[in-house]
ZAMARGU-4260 file (C-alpha; in steps of 0.2 Angstrom, whole numbers, plus 5000, padded with zeros to 4 digits):
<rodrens>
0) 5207/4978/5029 | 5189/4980/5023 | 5177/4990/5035 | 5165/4977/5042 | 5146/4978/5036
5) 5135/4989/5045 | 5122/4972/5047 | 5128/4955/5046 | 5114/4940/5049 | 5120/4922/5047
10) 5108/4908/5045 | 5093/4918/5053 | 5078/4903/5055 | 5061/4908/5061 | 5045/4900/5062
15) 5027/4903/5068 | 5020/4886/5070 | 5020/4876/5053 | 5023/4894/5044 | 5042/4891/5040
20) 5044/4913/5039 | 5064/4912/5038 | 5074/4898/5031 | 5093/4900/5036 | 5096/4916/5029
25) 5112/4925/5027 | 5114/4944/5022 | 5126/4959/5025 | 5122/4977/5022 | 5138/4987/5020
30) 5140/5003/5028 | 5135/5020/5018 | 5124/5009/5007 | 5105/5011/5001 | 5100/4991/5001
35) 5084/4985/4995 | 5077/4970/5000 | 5062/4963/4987 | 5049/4950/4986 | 5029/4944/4987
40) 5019/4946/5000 | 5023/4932/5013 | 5041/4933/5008 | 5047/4934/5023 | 5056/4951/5023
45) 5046/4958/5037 | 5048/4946/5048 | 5068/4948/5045 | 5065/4966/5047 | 5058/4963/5064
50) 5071/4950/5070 | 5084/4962/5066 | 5073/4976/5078 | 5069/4964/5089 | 5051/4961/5090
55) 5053/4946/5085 | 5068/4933/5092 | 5074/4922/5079 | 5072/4902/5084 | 5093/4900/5076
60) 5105/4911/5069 | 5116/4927/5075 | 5116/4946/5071 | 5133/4958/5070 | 5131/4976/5070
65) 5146/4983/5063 | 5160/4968/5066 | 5152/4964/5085 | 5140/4949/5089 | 5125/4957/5094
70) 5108/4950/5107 | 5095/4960/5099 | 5079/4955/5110 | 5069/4970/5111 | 5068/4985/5100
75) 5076/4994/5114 | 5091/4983/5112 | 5090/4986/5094 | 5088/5006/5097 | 5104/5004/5109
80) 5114/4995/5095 | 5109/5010/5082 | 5097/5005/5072 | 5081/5013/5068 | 5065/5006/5059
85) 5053/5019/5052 | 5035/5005/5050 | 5022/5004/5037 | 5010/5012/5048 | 5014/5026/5059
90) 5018/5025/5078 | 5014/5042/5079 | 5000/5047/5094 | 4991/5060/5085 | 4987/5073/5097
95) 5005/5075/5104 | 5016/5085/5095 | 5029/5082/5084 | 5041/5088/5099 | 5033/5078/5112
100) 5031/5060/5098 | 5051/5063/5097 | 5051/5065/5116 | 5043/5050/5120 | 5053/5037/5129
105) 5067/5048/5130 | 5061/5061/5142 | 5076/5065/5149 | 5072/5062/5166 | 5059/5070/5179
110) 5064/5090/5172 | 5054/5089/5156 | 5056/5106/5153 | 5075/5105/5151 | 5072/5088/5141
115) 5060/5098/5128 | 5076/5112/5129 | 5086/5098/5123 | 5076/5088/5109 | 5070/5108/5101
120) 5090/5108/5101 | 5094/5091/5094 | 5080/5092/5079 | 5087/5110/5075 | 5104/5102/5071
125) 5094/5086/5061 | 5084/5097/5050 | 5098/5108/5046 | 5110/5091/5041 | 5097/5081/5033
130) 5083/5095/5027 | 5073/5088/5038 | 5061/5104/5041 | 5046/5101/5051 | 5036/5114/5062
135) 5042/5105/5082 | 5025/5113/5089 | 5013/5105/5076 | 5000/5091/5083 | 5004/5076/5070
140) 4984/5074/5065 | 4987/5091/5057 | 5004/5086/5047 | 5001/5079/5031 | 5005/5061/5029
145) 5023/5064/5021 | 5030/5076/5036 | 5021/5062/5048 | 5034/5051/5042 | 5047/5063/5041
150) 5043/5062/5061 | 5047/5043/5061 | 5064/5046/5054 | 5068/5061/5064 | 5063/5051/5079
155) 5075/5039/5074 | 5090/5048/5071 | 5085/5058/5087 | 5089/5039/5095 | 5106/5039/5088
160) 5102/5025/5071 | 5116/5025/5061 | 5103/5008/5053 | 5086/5016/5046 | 5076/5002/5041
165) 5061/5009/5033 | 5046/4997/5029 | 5037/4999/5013 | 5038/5020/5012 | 5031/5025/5000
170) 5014/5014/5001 | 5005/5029/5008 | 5014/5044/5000 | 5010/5053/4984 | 5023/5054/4971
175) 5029/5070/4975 | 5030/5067/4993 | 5040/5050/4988 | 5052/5059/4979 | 5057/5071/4993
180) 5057/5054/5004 | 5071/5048/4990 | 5081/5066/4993 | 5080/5064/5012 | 5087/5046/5011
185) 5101/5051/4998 | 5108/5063/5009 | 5105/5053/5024 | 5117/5041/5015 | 5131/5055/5010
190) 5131/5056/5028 | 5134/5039/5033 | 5119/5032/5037 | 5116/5013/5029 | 5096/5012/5025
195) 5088/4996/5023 | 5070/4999/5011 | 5058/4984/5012 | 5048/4988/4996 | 5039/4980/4982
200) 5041/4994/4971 | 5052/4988/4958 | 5055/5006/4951 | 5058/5013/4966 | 5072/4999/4970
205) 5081/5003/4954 | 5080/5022/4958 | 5086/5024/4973 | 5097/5007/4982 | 5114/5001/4979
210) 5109/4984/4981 | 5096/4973/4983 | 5092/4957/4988 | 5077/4944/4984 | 5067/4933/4996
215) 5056/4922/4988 | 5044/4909/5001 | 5056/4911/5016 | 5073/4911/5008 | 5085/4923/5003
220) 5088/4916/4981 | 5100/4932/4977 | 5109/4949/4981 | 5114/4960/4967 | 5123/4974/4964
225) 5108/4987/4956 | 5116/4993/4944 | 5118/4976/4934 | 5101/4969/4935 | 5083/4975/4930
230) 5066/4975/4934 | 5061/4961/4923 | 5074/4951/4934 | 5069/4955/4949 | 5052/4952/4947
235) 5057/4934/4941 | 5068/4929/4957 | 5053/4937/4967 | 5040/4926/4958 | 5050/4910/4951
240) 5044/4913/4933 | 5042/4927/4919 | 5034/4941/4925 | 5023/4954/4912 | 5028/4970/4920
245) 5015/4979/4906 | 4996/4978/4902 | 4993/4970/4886 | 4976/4973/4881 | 4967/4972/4865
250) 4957/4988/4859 | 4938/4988/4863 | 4922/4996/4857 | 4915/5005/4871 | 4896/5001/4872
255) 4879/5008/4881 | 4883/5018/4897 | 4880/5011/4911 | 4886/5021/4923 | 4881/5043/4921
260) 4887/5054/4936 | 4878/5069/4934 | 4882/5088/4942 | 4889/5078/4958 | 4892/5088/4975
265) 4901/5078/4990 | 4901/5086/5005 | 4911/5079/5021 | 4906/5079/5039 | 4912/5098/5041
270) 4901/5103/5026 | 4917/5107/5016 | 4915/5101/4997 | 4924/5087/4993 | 4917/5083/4974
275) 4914/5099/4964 | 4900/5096/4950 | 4907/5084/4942 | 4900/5075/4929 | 4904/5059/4917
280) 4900/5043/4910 | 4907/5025/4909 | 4902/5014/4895 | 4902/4995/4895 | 4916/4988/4889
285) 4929/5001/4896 | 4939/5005/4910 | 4939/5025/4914 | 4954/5028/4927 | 4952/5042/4939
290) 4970/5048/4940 | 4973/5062/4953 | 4987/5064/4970 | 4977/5056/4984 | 4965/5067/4995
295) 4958/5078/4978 | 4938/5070/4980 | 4943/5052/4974 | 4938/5045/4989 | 4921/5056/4993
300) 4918/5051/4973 | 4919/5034/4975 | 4909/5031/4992 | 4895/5042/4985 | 4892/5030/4969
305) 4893/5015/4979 | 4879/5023/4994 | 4892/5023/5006 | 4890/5042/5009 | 4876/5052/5002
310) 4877/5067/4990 | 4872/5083/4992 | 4867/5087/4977 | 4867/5079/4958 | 4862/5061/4950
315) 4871/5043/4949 | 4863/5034/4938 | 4866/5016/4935 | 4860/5008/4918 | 4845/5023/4917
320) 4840/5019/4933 | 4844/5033/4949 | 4858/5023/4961 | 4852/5024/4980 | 4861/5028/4993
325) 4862/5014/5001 | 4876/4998/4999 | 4864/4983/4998 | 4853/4991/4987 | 4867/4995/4973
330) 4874/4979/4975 | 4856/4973/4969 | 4858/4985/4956 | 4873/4975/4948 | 4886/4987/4957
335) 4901/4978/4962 | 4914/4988/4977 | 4932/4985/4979 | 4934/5000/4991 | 4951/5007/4994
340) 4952/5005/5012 | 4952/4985/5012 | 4955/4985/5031 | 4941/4998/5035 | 4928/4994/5020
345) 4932/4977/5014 | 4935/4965/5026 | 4934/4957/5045 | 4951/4951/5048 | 4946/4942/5063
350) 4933/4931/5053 | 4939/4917/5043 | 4942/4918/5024 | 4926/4911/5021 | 4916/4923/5031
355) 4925/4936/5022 | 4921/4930/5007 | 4900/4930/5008 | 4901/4949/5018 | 4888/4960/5008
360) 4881/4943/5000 | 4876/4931/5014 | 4859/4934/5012 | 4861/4926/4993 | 4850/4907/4991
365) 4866/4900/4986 | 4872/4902/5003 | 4856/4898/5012 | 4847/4882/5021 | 4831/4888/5022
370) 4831/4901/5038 | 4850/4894/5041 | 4866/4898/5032 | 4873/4884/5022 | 4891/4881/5028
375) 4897/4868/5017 | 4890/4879/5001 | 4900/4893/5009 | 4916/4883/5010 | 4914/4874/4994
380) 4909/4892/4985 | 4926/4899/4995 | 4937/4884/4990 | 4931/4889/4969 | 4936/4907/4971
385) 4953/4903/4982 | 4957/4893/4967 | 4951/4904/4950 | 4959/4919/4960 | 4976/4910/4966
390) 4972/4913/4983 | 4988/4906/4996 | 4985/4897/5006 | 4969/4889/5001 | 4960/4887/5016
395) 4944/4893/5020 | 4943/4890/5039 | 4959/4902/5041 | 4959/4918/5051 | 4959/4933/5036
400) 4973/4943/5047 | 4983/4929/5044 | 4985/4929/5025 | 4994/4941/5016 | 4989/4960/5010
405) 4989/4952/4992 | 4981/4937/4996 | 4967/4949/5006 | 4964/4958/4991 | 4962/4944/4981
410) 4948/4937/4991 | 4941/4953/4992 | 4941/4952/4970 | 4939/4936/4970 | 4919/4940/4979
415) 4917/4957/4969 | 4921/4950/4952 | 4910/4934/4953 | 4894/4943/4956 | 4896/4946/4939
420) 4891/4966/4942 | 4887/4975/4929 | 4900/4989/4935 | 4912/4986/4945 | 4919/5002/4955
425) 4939/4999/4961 | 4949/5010/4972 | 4970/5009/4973 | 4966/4990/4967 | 4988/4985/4970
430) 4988/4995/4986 | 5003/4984/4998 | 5002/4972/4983 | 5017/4962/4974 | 5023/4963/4959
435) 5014/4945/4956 | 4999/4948/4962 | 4998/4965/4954 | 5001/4955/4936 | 4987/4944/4942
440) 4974/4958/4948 | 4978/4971/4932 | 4971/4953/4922 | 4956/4951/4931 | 4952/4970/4929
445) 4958/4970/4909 | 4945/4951/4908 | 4929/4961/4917 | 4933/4976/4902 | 4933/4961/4890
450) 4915/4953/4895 | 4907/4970/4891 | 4906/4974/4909 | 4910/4993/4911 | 4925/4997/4926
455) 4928/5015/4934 | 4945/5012/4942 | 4954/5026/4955 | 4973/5023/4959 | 4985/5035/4964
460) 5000/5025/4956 | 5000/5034/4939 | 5008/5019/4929 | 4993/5007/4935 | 4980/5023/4927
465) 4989/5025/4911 | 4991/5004/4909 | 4974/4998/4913 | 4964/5013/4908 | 4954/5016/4889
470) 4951/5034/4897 | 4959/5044/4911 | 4949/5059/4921 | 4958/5069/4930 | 4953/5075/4947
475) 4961/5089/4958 | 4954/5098/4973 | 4936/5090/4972 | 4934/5098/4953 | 4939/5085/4935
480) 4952/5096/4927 | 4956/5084/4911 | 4952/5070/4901 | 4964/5060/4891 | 4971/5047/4882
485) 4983/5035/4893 | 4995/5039/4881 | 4997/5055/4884 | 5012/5061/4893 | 5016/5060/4911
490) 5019/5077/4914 | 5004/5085/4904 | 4992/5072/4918 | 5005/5080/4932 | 4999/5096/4925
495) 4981/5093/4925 | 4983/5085/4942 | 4992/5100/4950 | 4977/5110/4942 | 4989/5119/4933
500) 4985/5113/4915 | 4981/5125/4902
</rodrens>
């Protein structure tokens, strides 16, 4: 008799007002499986995720875990039932330690001393069957953002999951720090735990899971086996047509520089230097990708071009002309920002789309009445760049925190791009993107190189660098190492990124 699936969910249905999130879906996860589960923004795959934890109650369907019918209302109830879900963004409170993060709400009663006896005891035995290492005593804003998450799992298994549900990853990881994640999940699995990856990273999904199954607008269209599909046809079941997983581009002349970075020094609030000298040049009609793993001066770079943060020392230099350091007077200057942070640079998400879309520009004639903003121009300008930039849904007057991360970003190009800058400065332009939207944005990007405008692009995904870029600097600890062709081989730019070049 066949051992019953670790997960079994029949005809789950879920919906948030007229937003139809699940659609009568059916899946099984078998036990001692790595299972992927695939598809765009707005999908629906997070929201099953949360059914199956129990922050959300689905309106029909049931839930077994492990052969027996399971009420899973609460993520409690889902934590009693053994299944674990390590989020997107961290619930880790930063000035606890890891030992007390584990420990919370599992105190072991009023003796904390003998509880902290027991979960010093209990994470000695997980780090030692999973390698799992992680200093107990450390506070987690000290801990780099990999071991942070390393946390999250250990917390889990501390609960007893024998289900890890792990959301998106790798989104805030660097490629070395995802490939330890792969190990720990590998050997998690030769132990017997079933893991469940919500991921729109087609290469990682082919790496790593046994299975893996497609959503597409609310419904589950297929589960395969790995092994006997490929990326191409994921990406079509996600989408619902042929997807080009490469840049095409056609070769360019660079032209005049516009944009000349000078001697450079960043430092941050502590005085430490974060940008070390650097100097460079990007011409019109190029894209120059900074390659580099995340937290080596990209950032500090990109916020000091943009009068986000000022210098300390150096010269930015925009068409001849010295860049101040201020926003609204660069943006004046024909500087277009994408910034990384969407959330934290980019947009409101409590205004609506079309307020989002006029932030930075609300002051422009177009969108003014005299001393009044025009609304109608504003919505009728919003409705033009929702539909150039495929934005879904296409509705102005809609809270931004309720559209996608893809459809964010969009909106957030969609008002950079159509200012017609003469550079147009991008940071981790696909960050929590799907493989649609990706294809759509690295063709907006490629279309801005074409018109003669000149792009300086910062990613940490090192594909996206070597498929969008003409050049590739390479940045490591505040200092450019490199530069280089996109062509040239992925382990010669880990070299240069590690500092270790020769």
């Amino acid at each position: 008799m066949a051992a019953h699936p670790a997960i079994a969910l029949a005809h789950i249905d879920k919906r948030f007002g007229p937003v139809h999130a699940n659609k009568d879906i059916s899946l099984e996860v078998e036990k001692g499986t790595i299972h992927g589960i695939v598809g765009e923004n707005g999908a629906g795959k997070s929201t099953l995720m949360s059914i199956l934890f129990g922050f959300y109650q689905a309106d029909s369907g049931d839930i077994q875990v492990d052969g027996k019918p399971t009420r899973i209302a609460s993520p409690t109830d889902a934590i009693k039932a053994g299944i674990g879900m390590v989020h997107q963004h961290f619930m880790l409170v930063g000035k606890f330690t890891v030992l007390e993060n584990i420990m919370l709400g599992a105190e072991g009663g009023f003796l904390l001393n003998s509880g902290r006896a027991k979960v010093r005891r209990e994470l000695e035995r997980l780090e030692k069957d999973y390698g799992l290492t992680v200093d107990p005593d450390a506070l987690i804003d000290d801990l780099a953002v990999g071991l942070q998450q390393r946390v999250e799992i250990l917390k889990a298994l501390y609960r007893g999951a024998e289900v890890l549900i792990l959301d998106e990853p790798t989104g805030v990881l660097t490629p070395s720090e995802a490939e330890h994640l792969f190990r720990i999940l590998r050997q998690l699995k030769d132990q017997g735990k079933t893991i469940v990856l919500i991921t729109h990273k087609l290469k990682e999904i082919m790496a790593i899971t046994d299975r893996v199954s497609v959503m597409r607008r609310g419904e589950m269209v297929a589960t395969l086996p790995t092994r006997e599909t490929s990326p191409e046809q994921l990406a079509e079941l996600m989408v619902g047509r042929r997807v080009l997983l490469r840049v095409v581009k056609a070769e360019r002349q660079p032209e005049r520089i516009v944009l000349e970075v000078k001697n450079l020094v960043v430092k941050d609030s502590a005085g430490t230097v974060k940008v070390n000298g650097v100097s460079f040049a990007v011409r019109a009609g190029e894209i120059v990708g900074i390659a580099g793993v995340a937290g080596n001066g990209q950032s500090e770079l990109l916020e000091a071009i943009t009068g986000i943060r000022p210098p300390f020392s150096g010269e930015i230099l925009l068409n001849g002309t010295p860049l101040p350091c201020d926003a609204a007077l660069a943006r004046a200057q024909k500087l277009a920002h994408v910034p990384e942070d969407r959330h934290r640079l980019g947009i409101v998400t409590s205004f609506d789309a079309c307020e989002n879309v006029i932030l930075g520009y609300h002051g422009d004639e177009i969108y003014q009445r005299g001393i009044f903003q025009d609304r109608r121009a504003i919505v009728a300008d919003t409705e033009k760049k929702m539909q150039d930039f495929d934005v879904r849904p296409q509705d102005p007057h809609l809270r931004l925190g309720l559209f996608s991360g893809g459809n964010q970003q969009k909106i957030v190009l969609a008002r950079e791009i159509e200012q017609d800058p003469d550079l147009l400065i991008v940071g981790q332009p696909t960050r929590g993107v799907d493989v649609g939207a990706i294809e759509f944005i690295h063709r907006r990007l490629i279309a801005m190189r074409d018109r003669g405008k000149a792009v300086l692009l910062v990613s940490v995904e090192l594909d996206e660098i070597r498929g969008l870029a003409d050049r590739v600097l390479v940045m490591c600890g505040g200092n450019i190492t490199g530069e280089c062709a996109p062509e040239t081989s992925e382990k010669q730019i880990g070299l240069m990124m590690a500092g270790a070049a020769a």
